[in-house]
C-alpha positions in Angstrom: 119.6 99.8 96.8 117.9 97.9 99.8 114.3 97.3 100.8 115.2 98.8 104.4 116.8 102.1 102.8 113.1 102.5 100.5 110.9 102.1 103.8 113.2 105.0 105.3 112.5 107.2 102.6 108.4 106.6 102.5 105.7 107.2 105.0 104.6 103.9 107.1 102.1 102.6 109.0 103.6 100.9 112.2 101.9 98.2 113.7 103.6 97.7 117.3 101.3 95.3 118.7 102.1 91.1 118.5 100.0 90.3 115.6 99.4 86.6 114.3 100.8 85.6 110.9 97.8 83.3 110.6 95.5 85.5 109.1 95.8 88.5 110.7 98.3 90.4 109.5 96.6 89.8 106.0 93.4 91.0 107.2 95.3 94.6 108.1 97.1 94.6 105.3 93.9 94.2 103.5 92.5 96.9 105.4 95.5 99.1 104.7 95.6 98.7 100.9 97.7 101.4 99.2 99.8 102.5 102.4 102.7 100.3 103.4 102.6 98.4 106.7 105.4 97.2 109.0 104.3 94.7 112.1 107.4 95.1 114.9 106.3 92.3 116.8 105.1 89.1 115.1 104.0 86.1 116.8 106.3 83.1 117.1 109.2 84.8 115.2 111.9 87.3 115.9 111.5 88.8 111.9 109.1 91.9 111.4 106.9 91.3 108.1 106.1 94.5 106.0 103.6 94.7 103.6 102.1 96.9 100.7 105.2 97.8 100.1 104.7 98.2 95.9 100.4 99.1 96.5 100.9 102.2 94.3 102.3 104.0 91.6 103.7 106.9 93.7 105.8 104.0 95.6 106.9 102.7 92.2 107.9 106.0 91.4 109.2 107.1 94.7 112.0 104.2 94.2 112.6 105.0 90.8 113.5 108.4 91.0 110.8 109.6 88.5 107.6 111.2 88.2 104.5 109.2 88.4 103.5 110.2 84.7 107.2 109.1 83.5 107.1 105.0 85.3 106.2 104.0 81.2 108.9 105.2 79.7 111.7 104.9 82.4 110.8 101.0 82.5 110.0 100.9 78.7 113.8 102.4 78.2 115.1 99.8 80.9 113.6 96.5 78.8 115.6 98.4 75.7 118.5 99.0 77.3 119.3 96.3 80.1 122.9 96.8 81.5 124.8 94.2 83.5 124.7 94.2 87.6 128.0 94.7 89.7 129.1 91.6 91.4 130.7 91.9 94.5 132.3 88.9 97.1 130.2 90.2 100.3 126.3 90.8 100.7 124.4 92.0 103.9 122.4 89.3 102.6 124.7 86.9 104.5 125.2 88.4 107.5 123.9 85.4 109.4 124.1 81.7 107.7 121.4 78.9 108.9 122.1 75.8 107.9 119.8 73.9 110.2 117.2 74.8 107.6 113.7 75.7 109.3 111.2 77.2 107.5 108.5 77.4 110.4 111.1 80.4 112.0 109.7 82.6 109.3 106.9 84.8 109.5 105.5 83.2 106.5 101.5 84.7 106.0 98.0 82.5 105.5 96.2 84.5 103.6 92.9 82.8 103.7 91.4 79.7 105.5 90.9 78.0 101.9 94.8 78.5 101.7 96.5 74.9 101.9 99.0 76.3 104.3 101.2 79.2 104.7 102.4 81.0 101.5 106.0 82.7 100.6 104.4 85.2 98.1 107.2 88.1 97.3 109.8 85.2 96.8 112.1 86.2 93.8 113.2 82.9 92.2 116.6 83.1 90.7 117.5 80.5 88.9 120.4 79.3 85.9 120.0 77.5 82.5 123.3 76.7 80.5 121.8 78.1 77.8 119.5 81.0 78.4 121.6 82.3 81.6 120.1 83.9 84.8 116.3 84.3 85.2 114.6 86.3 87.8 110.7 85.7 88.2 107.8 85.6 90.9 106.2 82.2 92.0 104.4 81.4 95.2 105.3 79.0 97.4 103.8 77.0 100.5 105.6 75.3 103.1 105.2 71.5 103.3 108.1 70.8 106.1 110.8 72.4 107.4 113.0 73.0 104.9 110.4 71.9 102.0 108.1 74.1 99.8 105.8 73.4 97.1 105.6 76.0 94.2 103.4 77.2 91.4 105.6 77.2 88.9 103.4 78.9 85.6 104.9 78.1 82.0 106.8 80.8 81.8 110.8 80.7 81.5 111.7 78.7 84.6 109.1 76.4 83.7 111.6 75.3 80.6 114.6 75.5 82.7 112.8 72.8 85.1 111.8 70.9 82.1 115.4 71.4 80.2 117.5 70.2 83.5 117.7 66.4 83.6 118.7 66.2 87.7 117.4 68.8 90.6 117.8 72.7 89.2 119.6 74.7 91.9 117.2 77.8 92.8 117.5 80.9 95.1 114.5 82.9 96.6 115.2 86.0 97.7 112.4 87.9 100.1 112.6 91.5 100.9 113.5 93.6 97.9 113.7 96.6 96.9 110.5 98.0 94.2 112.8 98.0 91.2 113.9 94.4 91.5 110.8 93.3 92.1 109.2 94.9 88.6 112.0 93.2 86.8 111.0 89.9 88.7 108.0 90.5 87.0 108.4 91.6 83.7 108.2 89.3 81.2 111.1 89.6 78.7 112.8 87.4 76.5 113.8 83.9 78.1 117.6 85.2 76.8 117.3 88.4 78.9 118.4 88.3 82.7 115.8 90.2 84.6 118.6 91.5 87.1 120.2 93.5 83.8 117.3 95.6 83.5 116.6 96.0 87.1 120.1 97.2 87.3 118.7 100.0 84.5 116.3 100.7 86.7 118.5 101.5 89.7 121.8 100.1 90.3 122.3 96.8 91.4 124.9 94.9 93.3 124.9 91.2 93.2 126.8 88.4 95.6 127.5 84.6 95.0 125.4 82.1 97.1 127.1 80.1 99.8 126.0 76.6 98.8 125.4 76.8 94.7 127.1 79.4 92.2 124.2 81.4 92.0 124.0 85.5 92.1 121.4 87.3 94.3 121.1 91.1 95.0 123.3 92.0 98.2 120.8 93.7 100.2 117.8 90.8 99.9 116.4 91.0 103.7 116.8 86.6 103.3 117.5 84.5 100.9 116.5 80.7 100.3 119.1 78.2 98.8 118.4 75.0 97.4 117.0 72.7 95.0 113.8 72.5 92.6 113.7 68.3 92.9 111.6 66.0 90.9 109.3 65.6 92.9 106.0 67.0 92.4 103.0 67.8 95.5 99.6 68.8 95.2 99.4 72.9 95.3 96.4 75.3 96.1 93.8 76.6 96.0 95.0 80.6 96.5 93.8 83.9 95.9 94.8 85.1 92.7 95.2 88.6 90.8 91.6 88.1 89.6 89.8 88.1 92.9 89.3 84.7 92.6 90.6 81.3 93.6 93.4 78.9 91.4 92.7 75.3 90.7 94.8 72.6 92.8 97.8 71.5 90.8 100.9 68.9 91.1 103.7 70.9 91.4 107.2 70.6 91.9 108.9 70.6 95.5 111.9 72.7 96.9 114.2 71.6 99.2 115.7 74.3 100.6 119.5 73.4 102.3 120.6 76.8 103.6 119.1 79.9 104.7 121.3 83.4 104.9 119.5 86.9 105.9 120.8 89.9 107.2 120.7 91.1 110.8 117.9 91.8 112.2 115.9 90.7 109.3 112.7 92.1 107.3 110.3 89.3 105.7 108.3 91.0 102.8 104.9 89.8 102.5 102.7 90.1 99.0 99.0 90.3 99.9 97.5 88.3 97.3 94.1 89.5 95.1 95.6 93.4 96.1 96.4 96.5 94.3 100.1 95.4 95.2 99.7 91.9 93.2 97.8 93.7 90.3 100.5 96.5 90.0 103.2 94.1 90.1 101.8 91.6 87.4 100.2 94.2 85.4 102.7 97.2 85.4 105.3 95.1 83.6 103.3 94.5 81.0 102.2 98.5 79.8 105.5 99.2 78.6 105.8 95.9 76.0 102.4 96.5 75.1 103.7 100.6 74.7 106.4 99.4 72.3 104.4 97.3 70.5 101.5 99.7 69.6 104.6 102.4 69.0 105.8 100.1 66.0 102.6 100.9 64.3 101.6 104.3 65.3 102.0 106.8 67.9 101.5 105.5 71.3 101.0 108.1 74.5 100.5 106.4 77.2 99.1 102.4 78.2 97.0 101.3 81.4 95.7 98.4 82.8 92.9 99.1 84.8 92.2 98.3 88.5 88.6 97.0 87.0 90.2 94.6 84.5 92.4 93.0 87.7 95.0 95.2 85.8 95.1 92.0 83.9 92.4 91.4 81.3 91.6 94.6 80.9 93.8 97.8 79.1 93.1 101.3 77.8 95.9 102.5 75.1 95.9 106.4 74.2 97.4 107.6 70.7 98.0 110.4 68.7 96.0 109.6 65.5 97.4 110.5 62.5 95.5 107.9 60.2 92.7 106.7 59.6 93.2 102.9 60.3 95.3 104.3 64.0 92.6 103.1 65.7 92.4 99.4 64.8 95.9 99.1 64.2 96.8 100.0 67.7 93.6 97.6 68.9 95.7 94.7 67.1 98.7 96.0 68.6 98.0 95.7 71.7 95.9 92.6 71.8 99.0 90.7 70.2 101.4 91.7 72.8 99.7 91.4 75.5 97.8 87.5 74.5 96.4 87.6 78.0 94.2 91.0 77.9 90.6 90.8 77.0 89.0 94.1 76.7 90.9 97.0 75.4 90.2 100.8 74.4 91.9 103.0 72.1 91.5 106.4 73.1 92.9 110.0 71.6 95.6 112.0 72.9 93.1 113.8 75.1 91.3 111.6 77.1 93.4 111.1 80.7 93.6 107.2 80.8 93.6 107.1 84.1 90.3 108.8 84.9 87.8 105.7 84.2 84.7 108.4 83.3 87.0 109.9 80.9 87.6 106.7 79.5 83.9 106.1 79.2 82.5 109.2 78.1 84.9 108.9 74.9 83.1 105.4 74.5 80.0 107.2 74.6 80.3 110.0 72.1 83.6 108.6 69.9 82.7 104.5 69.6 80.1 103.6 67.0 79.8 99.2 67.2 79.0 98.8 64.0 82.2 100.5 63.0 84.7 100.8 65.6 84.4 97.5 67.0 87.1 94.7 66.9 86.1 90.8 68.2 88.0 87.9 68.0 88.3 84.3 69.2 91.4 83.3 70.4 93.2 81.8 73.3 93.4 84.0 76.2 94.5 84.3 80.2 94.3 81.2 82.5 93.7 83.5 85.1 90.4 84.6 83.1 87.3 81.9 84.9 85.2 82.9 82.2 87.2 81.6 79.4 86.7 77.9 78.4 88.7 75.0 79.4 91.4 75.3 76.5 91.8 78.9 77.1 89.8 80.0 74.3 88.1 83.0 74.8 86.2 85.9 73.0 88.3 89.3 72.7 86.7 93.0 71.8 88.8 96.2 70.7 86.6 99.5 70.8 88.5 102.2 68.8 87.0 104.9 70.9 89.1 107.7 68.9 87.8 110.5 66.5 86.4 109.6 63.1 87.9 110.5 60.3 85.7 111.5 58.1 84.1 113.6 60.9 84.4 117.2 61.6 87.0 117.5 64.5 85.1 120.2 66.5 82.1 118.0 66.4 84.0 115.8 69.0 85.7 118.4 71.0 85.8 118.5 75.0 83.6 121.8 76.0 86.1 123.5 78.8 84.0 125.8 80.9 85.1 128.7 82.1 87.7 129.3 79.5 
């Protein structure tokens, strides 16, 4: 299960011309949103740089295995049912070892001018808590020196592993992975759960021991980065993020990295920020918990969040209503398992969720305000610039589904021609 063996397998845009990391390459990606790209020759660096690589759902399900209508339930049944990777004592991963660490060798993107330097941004930190075990989770990263980054770290689970660890936390990032490690990297499970368990459910994984710490990494990473997540902290940003707009500057903690180990002839993966890629990747994860969830308390079909919403803030659940109070209940649902989501529609069994006018013209003729309308004030997404400085925002459910108390017919879909 490699990165290299997924490209082979998909169509490609080549780019055989030298192209410039700084900026450039970003700027065709961005025009190239949805089709993965691989630049061959890449100024001042012997790596090619691919991008796009996750940009749609038929890629997603292209490395899966499964149809695009089954992703849901194939990742839902993976979070279930997480099963532990292979490890094995040798990993094309460390086909070639540098341990005169520098960082400037890489292809590493700049995304925008207003970017504080050049940004690792499909790096797959893997890091170890005595506790809590392995965790597997996406942060960005900009390079500060040769072998020193500066990361976002959000307050997630290796947030607490930084916090918990009294001296330097040994860290791995991994860059160029195959899709189904990095949706695991991105879902957000239990801090208990090791994110390499259920992408080993999702296809099956093979892990190898890093050569300067006792960490495991997946054996066909294009390059991994070893080292240390100090004490030290360094101002961080701004940068493009999955809303379309810009993060604040933070301290954050730097990385020392101490060794570097990639295969022959290496791939670096690059992660165009504000793209359909980023918004599949963070919000993708997310469908299935929020599918379980609304399952507890009646019975969920299918979950999107929308490309409108920055597949974020936004989310569209469709049931099969059986009860009255289906509606709501899935509105609450939903809103409690995913805290970060905003705006989201319940829909019946035969609206397509993934047709926006769909999705709008059951607004228009199921969704009275008056009735069917859910609004609370609560603390919501960090990522949302309309919400206040503590996070507190405003959040609406619209049960868009049948009433009730209605005649069914009244509501039905006119099919022409049949």
């Amino acid at each position: 299960m490699s990165l290299r063996e997924f490209l082979n397998e998909i169509n490609v845009v080549r780019i055989q011309e030298k192209v410039d990391p700084y900026l450039e390459i970003a700027k065709i990606l961005n025009e190239n949103d949805g089709r993965v790209v691989i630049f061959d020759k890449v100024e001042n660096s012997r790596f090619k740089v691919v991008g796009n690589v996750c940009s749609s759902r038929e890629n997603f399900a292209k490395a899966l295995g499964v149809k695009k209508g089954n992703l849901l339930k194939k990742i839902s049944n993976a979070i279930k049912k997480p099963e532990e990777p292979t490890i094995v004592n040798k990993g094309a991963c460390q086909e070639v070892t540098e341990k005169n660490v520098d960082l400037s060798k890489l292809p590493i993107l700049t995304y925008t001018r207003r970017d504080m330097g050049p940004y690792i941004t499909s790096g797959v930190f893997i890091a170890s808590d005595p506790e809590y075990g392995i965790n597997a989770s996406f942060h960005r990263a900009s390079l500060i020196s040769k072998d020193r980054l500066v990361a976002r770290i959000c307050q997630r689970d290796l947030y607490k592993y930084i916090e918990r660890s009294k001296n330097e936390l040994d860290v791995a990032i991994c860059i160029g992975l195959h899709p189904s490690i990095l949706l695991s990297a991105a879902i957000s499970a239990d801090i208990s759960v090791n994110e390499l368990t259920i992408a080993n459910s999702l296809k099956k994984l093979e892990l190898v021991k890093c050569k300067t710490n006792d960490l495991l990494v997946p054996v066909n990473s294009e390059i991994v980065l070893e080292g240390k997540i100090t004490k030290e902290r360094y101002e961080e940003g701004p940068f493009p993020d999955v809303t379309r707009t810009y993060d604040i500057v933070r301290d954050e903690p730097i990385i020392e990295i101490n060794c570097i180990t990639h295969r022959k002839n290496p791939i670096y993966q690059a992660l165009l920020p504000a793209s359909r890629e980023h918004e599949l990747l963070m919000g993708m994860p997310r469908e299935p918990v929020i599918y379980n969830s609304v399952n507890k308390v009646c019975r969920c079909k299918d979950v999107l969040l929308t490309h409108g919403g920055c597949s974020w803030l936004h989310g569209v659940v469709q049931i099969e209503k059986i009860n009255p109070k289906d509606g709501k209940s899935a509105i609450e649902a939903a809103l409690k398992a995913h805290p970060s989501m905003k705006h989201v529609i319940v829909v019946d069994d035969d609206i397509n969720i993934h047709n926006p006018e769909e999705v709008e013209w059951a607004i228009a003729t199921r969704f009275q305000a008056g009735n069917d309308l859910i609004r609370k004030r609560e603390k919501g997404s960090s990522l949302d610039p309309s919400a206040g400085e503590d996070r507190i925002t405003y959040k609406m459910g619209l049960d868009a589904t049948i009433p009730f108390n209605r005649p069914k017919k009244k509501f039905e879909k006119i099919s022409l021609g049949e």
